[in-house]
C-alpha positions, 0 to 999 in steps of 0.5 A: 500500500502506498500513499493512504490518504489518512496517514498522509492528510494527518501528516501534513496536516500536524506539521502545518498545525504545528509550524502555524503554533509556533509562530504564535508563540514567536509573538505571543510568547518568545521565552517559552518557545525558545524552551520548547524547541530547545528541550526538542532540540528543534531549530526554527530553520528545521521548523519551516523546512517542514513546510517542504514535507507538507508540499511533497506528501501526496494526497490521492484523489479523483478531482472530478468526483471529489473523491479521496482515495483510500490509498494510490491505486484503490480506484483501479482495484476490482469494484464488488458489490456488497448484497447480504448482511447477516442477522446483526446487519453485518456486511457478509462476503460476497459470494464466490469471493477468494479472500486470498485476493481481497486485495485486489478489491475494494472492499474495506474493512475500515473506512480511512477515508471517513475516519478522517472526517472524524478526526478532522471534519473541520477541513473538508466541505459538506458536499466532499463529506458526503460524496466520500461516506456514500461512496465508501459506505457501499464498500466496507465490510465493517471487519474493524470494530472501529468502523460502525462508529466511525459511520456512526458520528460522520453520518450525523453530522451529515444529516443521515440520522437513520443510517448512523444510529444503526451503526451506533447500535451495531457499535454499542453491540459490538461485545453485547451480542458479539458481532464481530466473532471475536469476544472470546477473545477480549474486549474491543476497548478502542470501540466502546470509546468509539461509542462514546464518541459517537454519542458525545460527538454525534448525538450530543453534536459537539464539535470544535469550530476553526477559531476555536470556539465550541459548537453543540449541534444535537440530534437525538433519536425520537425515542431518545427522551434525555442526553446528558454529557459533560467535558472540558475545553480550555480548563472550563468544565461544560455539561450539556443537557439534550432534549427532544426540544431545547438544549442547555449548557452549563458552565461554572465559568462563562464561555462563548459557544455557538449553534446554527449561526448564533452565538450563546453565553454559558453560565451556572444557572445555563443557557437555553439553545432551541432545538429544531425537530 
């Protein structure tokens, strides 16, 4: 495999992140970088050289589809259709399969592609979001416990609520009813992290914007009568409460967050933000 989108998209976009920090502290706060790249043994040349790595790293993609590859060449792969699920709703091989040469195919286990919008949502378009979680969803096979998940709190954010509480049903199931075929053999602790976050992230819609700046944009399933989580962002402590129709956040410290396209003012007593249902 070479050139997966994932590995090299998350590369280069850590150096970036990284370098655009440093400038930062370069004025905001000069003695405690001079610390930093010192203790790392860091020089600021080294730095800016990074930005050479970031122009190199190839991110493979089909511009006119908006697709990202899974990895260079995935598109030229043999392209099988998935057309039975078993009695979990667990993709099955497609029959007349030679698993010894499902590398030559483009089923997955895991969606790369998507896991990308899981961690990094914030850089990609709506449209690209969902053109690649249709394209992708059709081919995984779900053989990586961290993939329901994964589909589970990228589709909400993308408005298919049907299909993603599916997928956090078969994530919260995962060692309930042994989906996967391996229980006996241990716990999938990454997954049911995964579960929470698609709880947190998906249900409770928490995410982070570009500036900075909280944003809580929550679905909960119509049988779902109450959510309730709580986390930290910047040393202030925020517990958000859902509901089928209102949303409130708490805070013992007050923080600017956002929903939709206004901005709210957390408190102790909370702050109310409408919901549409």
């Amino acid at each position: 495999m070479h050139n997966n989108t994932y590995t090299n998209y998350l590369a280069a976009w850590a150096l970036q992140k990284t370098r655009d920090l440093v400038h930062q502290l370069e004025t905001e706060e000069p003695d405690t970088l001079k610390n930093i790249l010192d203790r790392a043994r860091v020089t600021r040349a080294e730095v800016e050289s990074w930005m050479e790595v970031v122009e190199k790293l190839y991110i493979p993609m089909d511009k006119e589809r908006g697709l990202f590859e899974q990895f260079e060449g995935y598109f030229k792969l043999q392209d099988i259709a998935i057309t039975e699920w078993d009695k979990n709703g667990m993709p099955l091989w497609p029959k007349n399969l030679d698993l010894r040469r499902l590398s030559e195919t483009q089923l997955i286990k895991q969606p790369d592609v998507v896991m990308l919008f899981a961690m990094i949502g914030e850089e990609f378009s709506q449209e690209v979001k969902i053109k690649n979680y249709e394209y992708y969803e059709k081919r995984t096979m779900h053989k990586s416990s961290l993939s329901p998940s994964m589909y589970a709190m990228v589709g909400l954010g993308l408005g298919k609520h049907d299909h993603a509480y599916e997928y956090f049903i078969k994530a919260a199931e995962t060692d309930l009813v042994d989906n996967q075929g391996n229980t006996s053999h241990g716990l999938h602790a990454a997954n049911a992290g995964g579960t929470w976050q698609s709880a947190v992230f998906g249900f409770g819609g928490l995410s982070i914007d570009r500036d900075g700046t909280v944003r809580i944009e929550p679905w909960l399933p119509p049988h779902w009568n109450r959510l309730r989580y709580s986390f930290y962002w910047r040393s202030v402590r925020l517990i958000v409460e859902v509901q089928q129709k209102l949303c409130k956040v708490f805070s013992d410290t007050p923080l600017n967050i956002r929903s939709g396209d206004r901005e709210y003012r957390t408190s102790q007593e909370g702050v109310e933000i409408p919901r549409k249902i």
